[in-house]
Jmol script that loads the backbone (N, CA, C; Angstrom):
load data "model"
ATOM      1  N   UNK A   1      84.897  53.888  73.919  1.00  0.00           N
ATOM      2  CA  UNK A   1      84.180  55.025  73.353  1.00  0.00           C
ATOM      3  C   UNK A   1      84.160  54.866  71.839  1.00  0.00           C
ATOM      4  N   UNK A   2      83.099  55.095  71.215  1.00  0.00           N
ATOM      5  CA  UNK A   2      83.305  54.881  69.563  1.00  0.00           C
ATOM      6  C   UNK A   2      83.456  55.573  68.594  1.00  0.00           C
ATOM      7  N   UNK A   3      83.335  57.172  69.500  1.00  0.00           N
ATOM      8  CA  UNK A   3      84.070  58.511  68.898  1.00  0.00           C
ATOM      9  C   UNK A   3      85.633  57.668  68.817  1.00  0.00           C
ATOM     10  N   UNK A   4      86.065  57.562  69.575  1.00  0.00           N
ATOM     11  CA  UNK A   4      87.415  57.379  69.766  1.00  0.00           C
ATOM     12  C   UNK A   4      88.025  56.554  68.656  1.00  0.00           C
ATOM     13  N   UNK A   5      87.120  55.024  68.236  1.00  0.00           N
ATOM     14  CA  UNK A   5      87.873  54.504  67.854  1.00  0.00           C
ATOM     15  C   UNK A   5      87.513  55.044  66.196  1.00  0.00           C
ATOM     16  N   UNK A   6      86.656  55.776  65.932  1.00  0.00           N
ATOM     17  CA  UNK A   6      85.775  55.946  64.553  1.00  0.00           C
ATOM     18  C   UNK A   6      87.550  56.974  63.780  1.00  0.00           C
ATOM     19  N   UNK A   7      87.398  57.682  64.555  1.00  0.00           N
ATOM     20  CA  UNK A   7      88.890  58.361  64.826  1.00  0.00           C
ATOM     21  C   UNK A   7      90.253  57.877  64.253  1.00  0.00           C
ATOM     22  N   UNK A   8      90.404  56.434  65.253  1.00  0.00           N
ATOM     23  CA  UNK A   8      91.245  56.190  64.604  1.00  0.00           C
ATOM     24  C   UNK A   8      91.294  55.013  63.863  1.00  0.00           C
ATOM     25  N   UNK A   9      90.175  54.402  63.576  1.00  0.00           N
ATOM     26  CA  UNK A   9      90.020  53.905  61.943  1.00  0.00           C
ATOM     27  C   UNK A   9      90.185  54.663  61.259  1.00  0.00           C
ATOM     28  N   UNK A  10      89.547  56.191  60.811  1.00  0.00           N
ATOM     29  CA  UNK A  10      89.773  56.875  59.643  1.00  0.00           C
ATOM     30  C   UNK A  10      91.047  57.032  59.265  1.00  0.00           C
ATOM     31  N   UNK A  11      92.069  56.937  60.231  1.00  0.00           N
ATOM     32  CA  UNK A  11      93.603  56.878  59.561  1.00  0.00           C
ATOM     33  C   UNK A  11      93.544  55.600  58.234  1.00  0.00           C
ATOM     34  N   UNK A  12      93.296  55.017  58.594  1.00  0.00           N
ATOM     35  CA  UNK A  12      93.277  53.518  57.472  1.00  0.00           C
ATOM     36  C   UNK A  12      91.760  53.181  56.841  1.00  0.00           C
ATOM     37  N   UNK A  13      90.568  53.551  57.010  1.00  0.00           N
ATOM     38  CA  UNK A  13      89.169  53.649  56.262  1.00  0.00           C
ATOM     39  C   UNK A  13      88.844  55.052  55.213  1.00  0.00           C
ATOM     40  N   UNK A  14      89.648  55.611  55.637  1.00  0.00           N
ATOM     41  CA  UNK A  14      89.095  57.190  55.412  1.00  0.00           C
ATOM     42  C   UNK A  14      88.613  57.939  56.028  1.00  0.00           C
ATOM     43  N   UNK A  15      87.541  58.803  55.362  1.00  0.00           N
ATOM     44  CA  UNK A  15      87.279  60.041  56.044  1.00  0.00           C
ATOM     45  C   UNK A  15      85.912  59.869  57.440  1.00  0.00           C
ATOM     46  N   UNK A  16      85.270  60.139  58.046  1.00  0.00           N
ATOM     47  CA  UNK A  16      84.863  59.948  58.965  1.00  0.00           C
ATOM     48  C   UNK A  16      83.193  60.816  58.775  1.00  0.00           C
ATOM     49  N   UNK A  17      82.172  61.129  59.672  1.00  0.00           N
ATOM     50  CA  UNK A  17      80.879  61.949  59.354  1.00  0.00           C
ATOM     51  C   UNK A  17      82.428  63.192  60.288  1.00  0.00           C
ATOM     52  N   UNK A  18      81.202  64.260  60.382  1.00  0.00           N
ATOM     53  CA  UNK A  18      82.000  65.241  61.044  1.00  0.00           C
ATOM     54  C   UNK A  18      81.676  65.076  62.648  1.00  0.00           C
ATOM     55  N   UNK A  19      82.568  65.394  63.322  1.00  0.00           N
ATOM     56  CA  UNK A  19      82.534  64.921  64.982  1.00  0.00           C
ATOM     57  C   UNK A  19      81.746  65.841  65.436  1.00  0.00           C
ATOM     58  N   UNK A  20      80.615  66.910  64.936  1.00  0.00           N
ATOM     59  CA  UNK A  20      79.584  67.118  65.483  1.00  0.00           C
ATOM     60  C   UNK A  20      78.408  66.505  65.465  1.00  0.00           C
ATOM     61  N   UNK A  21      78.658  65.200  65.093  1.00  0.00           N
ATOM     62  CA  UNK A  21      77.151  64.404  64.800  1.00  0.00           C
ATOM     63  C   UNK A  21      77.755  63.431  65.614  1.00  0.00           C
ATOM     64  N   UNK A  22      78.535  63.366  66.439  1.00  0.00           N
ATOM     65  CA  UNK A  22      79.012  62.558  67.521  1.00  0.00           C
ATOM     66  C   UNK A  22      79.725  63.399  68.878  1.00  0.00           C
ATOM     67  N   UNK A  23      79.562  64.761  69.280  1.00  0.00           N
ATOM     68  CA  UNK A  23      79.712  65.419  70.127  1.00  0.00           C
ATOM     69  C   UNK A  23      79.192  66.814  69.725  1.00  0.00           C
ATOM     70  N   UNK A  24      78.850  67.010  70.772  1.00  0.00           N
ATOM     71  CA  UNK A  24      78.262  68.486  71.468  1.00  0.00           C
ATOM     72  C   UNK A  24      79.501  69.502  71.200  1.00  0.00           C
ATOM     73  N   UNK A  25      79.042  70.550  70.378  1.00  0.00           N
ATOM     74  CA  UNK A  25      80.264  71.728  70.746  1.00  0.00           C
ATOM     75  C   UNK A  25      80.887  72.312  71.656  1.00  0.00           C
ATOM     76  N   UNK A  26      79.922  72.480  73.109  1.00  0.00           N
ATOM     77  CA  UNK A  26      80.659  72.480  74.055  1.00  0.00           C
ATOM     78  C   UNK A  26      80.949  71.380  75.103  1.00  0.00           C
ATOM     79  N   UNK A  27      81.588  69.798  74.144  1.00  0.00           N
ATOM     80  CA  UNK A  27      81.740  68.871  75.091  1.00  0.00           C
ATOM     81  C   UNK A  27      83.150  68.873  75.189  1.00  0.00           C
ATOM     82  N   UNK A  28      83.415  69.487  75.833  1.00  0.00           N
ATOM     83  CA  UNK A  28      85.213  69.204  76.008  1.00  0.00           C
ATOM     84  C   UNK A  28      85.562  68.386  76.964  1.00  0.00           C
ATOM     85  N   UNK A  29      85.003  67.676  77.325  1.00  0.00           N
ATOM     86  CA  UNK A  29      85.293  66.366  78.451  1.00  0.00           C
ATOM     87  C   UNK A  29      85.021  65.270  77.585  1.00  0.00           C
ATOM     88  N   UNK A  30      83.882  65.116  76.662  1.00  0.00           N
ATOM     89  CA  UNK A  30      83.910  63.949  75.653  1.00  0.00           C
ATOM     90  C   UNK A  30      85.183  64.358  74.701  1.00  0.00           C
ATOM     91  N   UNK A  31      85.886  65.298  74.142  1.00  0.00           N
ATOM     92  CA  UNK A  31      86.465  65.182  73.400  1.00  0.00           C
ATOM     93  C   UNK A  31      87.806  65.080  73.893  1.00  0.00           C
ATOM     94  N   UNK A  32      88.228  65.627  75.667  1.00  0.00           N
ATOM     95  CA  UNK A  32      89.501  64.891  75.770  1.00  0.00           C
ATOM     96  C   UNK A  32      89.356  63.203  76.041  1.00  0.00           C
ATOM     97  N   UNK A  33      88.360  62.888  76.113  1.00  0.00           N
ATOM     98  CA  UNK A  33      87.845  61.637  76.554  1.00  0.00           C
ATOM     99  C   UNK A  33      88.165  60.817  75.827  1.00  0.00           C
ATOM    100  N   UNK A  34      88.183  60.985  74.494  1.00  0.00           N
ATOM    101  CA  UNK A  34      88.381  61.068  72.645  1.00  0.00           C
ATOM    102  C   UNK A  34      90.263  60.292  72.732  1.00  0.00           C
ATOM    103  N   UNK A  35      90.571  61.506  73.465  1.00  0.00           N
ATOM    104  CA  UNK A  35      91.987  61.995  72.452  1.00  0.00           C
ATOM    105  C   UNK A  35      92.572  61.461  73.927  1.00  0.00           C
ATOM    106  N   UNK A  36      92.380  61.022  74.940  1.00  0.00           N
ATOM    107  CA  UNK A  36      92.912  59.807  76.201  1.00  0.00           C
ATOM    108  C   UNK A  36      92.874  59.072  75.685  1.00  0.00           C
ATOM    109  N   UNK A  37      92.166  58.117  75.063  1.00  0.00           N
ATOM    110  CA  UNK A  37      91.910  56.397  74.778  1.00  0.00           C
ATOM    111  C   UNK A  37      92.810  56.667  73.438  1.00  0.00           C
ATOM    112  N   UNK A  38      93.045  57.513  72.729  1.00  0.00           N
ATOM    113  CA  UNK A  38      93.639  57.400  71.212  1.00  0.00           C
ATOM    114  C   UNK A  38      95.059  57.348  71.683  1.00  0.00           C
ATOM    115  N   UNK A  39      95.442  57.778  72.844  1.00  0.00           N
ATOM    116  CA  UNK A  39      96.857  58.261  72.935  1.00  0.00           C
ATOM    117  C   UNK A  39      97.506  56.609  73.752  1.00  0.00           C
ATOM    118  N   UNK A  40      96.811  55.448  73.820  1.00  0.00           N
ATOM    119  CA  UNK A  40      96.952  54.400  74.952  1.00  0.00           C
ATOM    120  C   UNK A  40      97.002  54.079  73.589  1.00  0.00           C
ATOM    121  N   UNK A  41      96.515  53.964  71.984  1.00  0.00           N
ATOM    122  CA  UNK A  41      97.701  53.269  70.796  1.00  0.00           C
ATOM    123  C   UNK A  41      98.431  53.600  70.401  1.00  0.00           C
TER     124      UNK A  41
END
end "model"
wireframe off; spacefill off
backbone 0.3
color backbone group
């Protein structure tokens, strides 16, 4: 997913666009979707 990894590059690139130009406000399945793959580094 490239929400995911955009995520966690910004720890070490910086700041990121805002994660509504890469998810829907009511996507809460893309965004645990997000925060599953972040938690496997």
């Amino acid at each position: 997913m490239t929400l995911a990894r955009r995520l966690r590059d910004a720890y070490s690139s910086g700041a990121i666009s805002p994660l509504r130009n890469w998810l829907e406000p009511t996507d809460a399945d893309g965004a645990y979707a997000a925060q599953t793959i972040n938690m496997r580094f």
